[in-house]
N, C-alpha and C positions, 0 to 999 in steps of 0.2 A: 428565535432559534434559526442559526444559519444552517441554510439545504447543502447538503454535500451531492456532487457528481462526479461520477467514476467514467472514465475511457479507460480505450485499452486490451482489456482481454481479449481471449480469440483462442484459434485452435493453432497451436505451433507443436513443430516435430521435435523431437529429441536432439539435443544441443544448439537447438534455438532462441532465442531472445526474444523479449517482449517487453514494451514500456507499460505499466500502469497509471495514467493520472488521478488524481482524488484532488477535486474544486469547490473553494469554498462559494458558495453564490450570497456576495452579499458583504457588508461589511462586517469583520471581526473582530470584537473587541481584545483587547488586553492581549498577552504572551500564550500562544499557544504550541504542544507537540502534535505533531502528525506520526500516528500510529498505522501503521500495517498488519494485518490477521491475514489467516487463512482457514479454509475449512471444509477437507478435504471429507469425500462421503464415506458417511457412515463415521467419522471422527468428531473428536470435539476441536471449539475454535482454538486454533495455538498463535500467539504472537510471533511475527517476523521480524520487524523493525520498526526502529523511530528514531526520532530528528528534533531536539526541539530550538529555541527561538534564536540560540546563540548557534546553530549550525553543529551541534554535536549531535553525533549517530550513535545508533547500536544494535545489535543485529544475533538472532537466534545464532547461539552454536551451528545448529544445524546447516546452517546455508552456506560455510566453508568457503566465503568472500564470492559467492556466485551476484548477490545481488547490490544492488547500490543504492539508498534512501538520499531524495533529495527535496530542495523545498525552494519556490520563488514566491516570496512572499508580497512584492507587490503585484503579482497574479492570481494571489491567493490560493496556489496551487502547490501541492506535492508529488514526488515521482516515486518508482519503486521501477528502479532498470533488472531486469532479471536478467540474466545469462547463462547458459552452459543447459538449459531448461532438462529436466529428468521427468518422467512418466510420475513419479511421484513429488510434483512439484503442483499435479492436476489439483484443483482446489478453486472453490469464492473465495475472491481476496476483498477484503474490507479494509476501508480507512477509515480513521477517525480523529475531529481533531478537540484536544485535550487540552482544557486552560483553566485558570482559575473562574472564569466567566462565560466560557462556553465547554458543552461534549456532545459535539455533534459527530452521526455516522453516517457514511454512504451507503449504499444501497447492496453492493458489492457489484464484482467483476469475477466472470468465470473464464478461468484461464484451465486448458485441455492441452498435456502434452501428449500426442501420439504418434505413432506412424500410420 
């Protein structure tokens, strides 16, 4: 089982930016996507985005091209650039990475929009 690590969150203001990283530690076998969740209090987890191995994205309705999924694969790492951040963006954000041979999740990262 590969361990995932999450940088990143933190408390940012209203129309602010934050990078998320999710790390694979370790080697990974086979083709895999890197998924993004969130899961804001008192709600259930909703998906954001994903990326997988040929560099194709997709991204919640909701997020209305605020965010950007990416992936550098011989770092084993993927990003989740957020932008434009709203009070309601406050949430654990989760990665997970998704392949025929591995579904491993990180721990999460709590990302706080406020003033």
């Amino acid at each position: 089982q590969v361990r995932v690590v999450q940088t990143g969150g933190g408390l940012v203001q209203p129309g602010g930016s934050l990078r998320l990283s999710c790390i694979g530690d370790g080697e990974i076998p086979g083709n895999y996507d890197i998924n993004w969740y969130r899961q804001a209090p008192g709600k259930q987890r909703e998906w954001v985005a994903s990326i997988n191995a040929r560099q194709e994205t997709h991204y919640a309705d909701f997020l209305k091209g605020r965010f950007t999924i990416s992936r550098d694969d011989p770092k084993n790492t993927g990003y989740l650039e957020m932008n434009s951040l709203k009070p309601e963006d406050t949430a654990v954000y989760y990665c997970d990475l998704q392949g025929p041979q591995i579904r491993s999740w990180g721990p999460g990262t709590r990302v706080t929009v406020s003033s």
